[in-house]
C-alpha positions in Angstrom: 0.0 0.0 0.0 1.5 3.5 -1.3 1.9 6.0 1.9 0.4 9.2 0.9 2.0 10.6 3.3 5.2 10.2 2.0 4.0 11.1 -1.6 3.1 14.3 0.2 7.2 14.7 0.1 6.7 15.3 -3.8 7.9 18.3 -5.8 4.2 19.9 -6.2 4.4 20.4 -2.1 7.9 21.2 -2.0 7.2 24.3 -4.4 5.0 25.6 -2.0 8.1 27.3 0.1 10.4 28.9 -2.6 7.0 30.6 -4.3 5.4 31.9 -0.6 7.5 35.4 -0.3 6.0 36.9 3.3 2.8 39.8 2.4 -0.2 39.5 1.2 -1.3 36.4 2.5 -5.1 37.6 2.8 -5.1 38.0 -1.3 -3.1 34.2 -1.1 -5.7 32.2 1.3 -8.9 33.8 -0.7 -7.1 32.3 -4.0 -6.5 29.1 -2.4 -9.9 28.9 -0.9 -11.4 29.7 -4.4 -9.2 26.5 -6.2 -10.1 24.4 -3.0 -13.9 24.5 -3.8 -13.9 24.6 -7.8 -12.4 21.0 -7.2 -16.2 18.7 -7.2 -13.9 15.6 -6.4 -12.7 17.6 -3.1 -16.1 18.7 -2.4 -16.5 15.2 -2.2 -13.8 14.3 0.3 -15.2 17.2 2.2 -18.5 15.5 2.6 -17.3 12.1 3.0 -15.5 13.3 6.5 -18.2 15.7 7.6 -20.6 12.4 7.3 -18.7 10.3 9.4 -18.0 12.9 11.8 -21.6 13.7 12.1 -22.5 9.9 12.4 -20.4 9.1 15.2 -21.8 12.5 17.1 -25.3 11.8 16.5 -25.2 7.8 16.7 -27.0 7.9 19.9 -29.9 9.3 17.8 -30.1 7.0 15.4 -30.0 3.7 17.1 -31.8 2.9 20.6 -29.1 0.3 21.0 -26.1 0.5 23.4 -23.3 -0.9 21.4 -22.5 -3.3 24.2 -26.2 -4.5 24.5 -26.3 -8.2 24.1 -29.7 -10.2 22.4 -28.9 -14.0 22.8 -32.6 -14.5 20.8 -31.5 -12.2 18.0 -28.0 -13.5 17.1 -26.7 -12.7 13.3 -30.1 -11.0 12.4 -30.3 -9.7 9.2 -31.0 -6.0 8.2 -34.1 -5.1 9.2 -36.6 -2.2 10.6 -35.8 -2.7 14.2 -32.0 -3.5 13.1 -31.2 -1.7 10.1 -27.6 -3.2 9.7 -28.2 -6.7 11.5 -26.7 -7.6 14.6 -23.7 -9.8 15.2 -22.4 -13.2 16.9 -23.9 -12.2 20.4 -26.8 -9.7 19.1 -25.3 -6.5 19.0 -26.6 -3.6 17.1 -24.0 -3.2 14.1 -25.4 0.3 13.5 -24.7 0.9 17.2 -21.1 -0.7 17.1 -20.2 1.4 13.7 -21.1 4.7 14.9 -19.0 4.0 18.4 -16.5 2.6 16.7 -15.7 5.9 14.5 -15.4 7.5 17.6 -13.0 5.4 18.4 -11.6 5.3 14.5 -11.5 9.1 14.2 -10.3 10.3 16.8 -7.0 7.7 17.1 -6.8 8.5 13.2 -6.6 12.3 13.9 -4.9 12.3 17.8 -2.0 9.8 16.2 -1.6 11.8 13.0 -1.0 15.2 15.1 1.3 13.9 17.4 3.3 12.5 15.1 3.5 15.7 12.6 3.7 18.4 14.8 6.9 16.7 16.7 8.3 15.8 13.5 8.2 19.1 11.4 9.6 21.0 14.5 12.7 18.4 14.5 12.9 18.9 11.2 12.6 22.7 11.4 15.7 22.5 13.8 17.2 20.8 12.3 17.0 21.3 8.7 18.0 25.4 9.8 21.4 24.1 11.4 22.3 21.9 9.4 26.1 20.0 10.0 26.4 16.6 11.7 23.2 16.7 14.2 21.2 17.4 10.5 23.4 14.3 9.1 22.6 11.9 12.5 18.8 12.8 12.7 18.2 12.2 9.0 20.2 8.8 9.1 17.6 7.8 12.1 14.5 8.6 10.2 15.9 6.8 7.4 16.6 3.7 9.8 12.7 4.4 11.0 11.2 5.0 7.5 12.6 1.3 6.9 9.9 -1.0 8.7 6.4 -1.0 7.0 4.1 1.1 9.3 2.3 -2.0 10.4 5.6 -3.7 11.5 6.8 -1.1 13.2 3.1 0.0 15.3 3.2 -4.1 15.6 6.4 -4.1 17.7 5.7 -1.1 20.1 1.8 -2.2 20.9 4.1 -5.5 21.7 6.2 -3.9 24.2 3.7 -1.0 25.4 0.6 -3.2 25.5 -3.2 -2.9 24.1 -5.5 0.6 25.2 -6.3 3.6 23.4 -3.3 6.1 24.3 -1.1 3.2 23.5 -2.1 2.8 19.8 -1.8 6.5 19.4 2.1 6.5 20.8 2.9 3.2 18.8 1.3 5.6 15.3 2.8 8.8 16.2 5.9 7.1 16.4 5.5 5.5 12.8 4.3 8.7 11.5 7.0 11.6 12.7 9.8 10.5 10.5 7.6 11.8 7.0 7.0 15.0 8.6 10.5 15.8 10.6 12.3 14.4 6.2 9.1 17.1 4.7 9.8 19.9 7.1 13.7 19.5 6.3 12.9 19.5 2.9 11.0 22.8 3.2 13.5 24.9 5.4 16.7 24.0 2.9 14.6 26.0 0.6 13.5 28.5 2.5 16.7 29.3 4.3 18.7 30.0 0.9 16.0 32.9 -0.4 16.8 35.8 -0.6 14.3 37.4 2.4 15.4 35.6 5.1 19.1 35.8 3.8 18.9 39.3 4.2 16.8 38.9 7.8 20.1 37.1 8.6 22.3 39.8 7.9 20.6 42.3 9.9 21.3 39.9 13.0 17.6 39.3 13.7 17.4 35.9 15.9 17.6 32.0 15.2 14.4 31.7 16.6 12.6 34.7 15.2 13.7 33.8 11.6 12.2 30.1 12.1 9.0 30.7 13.5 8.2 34.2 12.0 9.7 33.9 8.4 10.6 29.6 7.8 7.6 28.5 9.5 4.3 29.8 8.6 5.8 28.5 4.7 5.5 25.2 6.1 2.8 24.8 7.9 0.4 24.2 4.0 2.9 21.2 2.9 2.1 20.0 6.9 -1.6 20.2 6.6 -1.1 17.9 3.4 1.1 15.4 5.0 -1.1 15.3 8.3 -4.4 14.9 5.9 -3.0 11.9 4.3 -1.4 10.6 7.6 -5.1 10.5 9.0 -6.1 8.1 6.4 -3.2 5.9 7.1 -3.4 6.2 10.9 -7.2 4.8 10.7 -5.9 1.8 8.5 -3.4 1.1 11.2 -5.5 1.4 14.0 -7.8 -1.0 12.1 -5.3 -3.5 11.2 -3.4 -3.7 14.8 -7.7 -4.5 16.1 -8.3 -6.9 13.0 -5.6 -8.9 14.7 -6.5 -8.7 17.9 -3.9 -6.1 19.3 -6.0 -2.5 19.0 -8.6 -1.9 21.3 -9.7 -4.4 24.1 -13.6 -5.8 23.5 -15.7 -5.6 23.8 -15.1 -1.5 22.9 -16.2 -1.3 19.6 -13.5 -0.5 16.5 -14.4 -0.9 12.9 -10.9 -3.5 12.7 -12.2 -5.5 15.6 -16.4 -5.8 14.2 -14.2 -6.8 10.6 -12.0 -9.8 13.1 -15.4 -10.7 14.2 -17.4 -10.7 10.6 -14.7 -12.9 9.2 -15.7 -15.9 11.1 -19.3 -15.9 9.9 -19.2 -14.3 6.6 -20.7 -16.9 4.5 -23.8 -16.4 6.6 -23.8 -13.4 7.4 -21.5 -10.7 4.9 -22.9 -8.0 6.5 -21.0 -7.9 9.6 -17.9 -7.5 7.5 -19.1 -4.8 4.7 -20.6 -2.4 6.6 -17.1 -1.3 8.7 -15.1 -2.1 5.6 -16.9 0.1 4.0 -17.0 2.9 6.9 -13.1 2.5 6.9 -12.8 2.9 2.7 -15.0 6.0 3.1 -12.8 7.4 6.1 -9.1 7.0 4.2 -11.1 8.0 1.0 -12.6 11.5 2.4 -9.4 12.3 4.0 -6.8 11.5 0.9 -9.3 13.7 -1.2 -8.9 16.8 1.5 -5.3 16.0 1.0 -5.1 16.5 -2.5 -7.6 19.1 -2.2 -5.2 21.6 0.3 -2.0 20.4 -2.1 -3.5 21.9 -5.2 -5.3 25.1 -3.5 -2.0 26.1 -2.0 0.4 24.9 -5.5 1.1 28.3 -6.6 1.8 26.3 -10.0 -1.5 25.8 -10.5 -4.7 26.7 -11.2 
């Protein structure tokens, strides 16, 4: 499976820095809102994630069920009025379970992709600026990191850290910083050679007044890009690590657990399987199509 994330890395994003002089940034955001919403396909993205969002707050609405509810007498049901996905093995809603478990989804995808960006692209805003051996070191280690598959690597730390929520999210971030802290460096070896904040330089204005006033804010679009794309990939991990029995502990709900248990039964009953594969296709869709949505409105190449 391609990471997006690291695609993100591409020369389209890496334009973004050498073509963002500081001023008139107002004039720049309209323009990129205006290119962000003439795109129907990102409209669609847009939706996509504003359903599932929406689902998972108002799921308590939709379904009577608790999604920990157990009917012994109503075991594999299929679709119906009173269930409109079916129930599973022990009975459970599967409308109840799906919108609890993109609670659960979401909001790993989203928690793991942040903290592993925003520590990432401010290692690699350090040390991208400074350069030298400490540049040469880090690099080599994100290079060592960016080696295991992300589902290896997330494997191996739930392994030594153990199964829970804030777990998962450590064992992501930790997959995930390396393709921001190799973008971010990317960005700022561009942005420290122009001629701006060459000149800021000269005047003897500080280390840390030229990276966070002048280097940063011209990374911060290629970040939203990479962190868009990471979501996708952090729900699919999450998934995966509960398909095998190493995400959340049942009986919480997860869309890769309710998939573990559909696989035993789905000659009989398919739909315990589709419904949160198709919840988790619709949740890595949305956000890669916001991802290439923000990477084209902020392109300066294009229009």
């Amino acid at each position: 499976m391609v990471d997006r994330a690291a695609v993100a890395q591409t020369a389209p994003v890496a334009t973004t820095v050498a073509a963002a002089p500081p001023g008139d940034s107002r004039r720049g955001l309209k323009m990129a809102l205006r290119r962000f919403a003439r795109r129907r396909v990102v409209l669609v993205g847009v939706v996509i994630v504003a359903a599932e969002l929406l689902f998972a707050l108002l799921v308590p609405f939709l379904t009577p069920y608790s999604p920990l509810k157990q009917d012994l007498f109503a075991t594999l049901a299929p679709p119906s009025g009173a269930h409109p996905l079916g129930t599973d093995d022990l009975g459970r809603d599967i409308l109840s379970r799906l919108g609890y478990g993109a609670r659960i989804s979401l909001a790993i995808g989203l928690t793991g992709s942040l903290a592993g960006r925003i520590p990432g692209a401010v290692l690699g805003l350090f040390v991208g600026y400074r350069g030298g051996w400490v540049d040469m070191l880090v690099m080599r280690f994100t290079d060592a990191v960016m080696a295991f598959p992300g589902i290896v690597l997330t494997l191996a730390i739930v392994a030594v850290l153990g199964q829970g929520t804030y777990n998962i999210i450590i064992a992501i971030a930790i997959a995930g910083w390396p393709h921001a802290a190799r973008l971010i460096r990317g960005q700022v070896l561009q942005a420290r050679e122009l001629d701006y904040v060459m000149a800021i330089r000269t005047v003897g204005a500080r280390e840390r007044r030229i990276l966070f006033r002048h280097i940063l804010p011209n990374t911060v679009q290629p970040l939203l890009v990479s962190a868009s794309f990471g979501v996708g990939g952090a729900i699919t991990l999450e998934s995966g690590l509960s398909f095998l029995g190493l995400g959340i502990l049942p009986p919480t709900p997860t869309w890769g657990s309710m998939i573990n248990v559909g696989f035993q039964y789905i000659e009989i009953a398919p739909w315990l399987v589709f419904a949160p594969a198709v919840m988790i296709f619709l949740a890595v869709l949305g956000f890669n199509l916001l991802g290439d949505g923000i990477r084209e409105a902020f392109d300066p190449y294009l229009k």
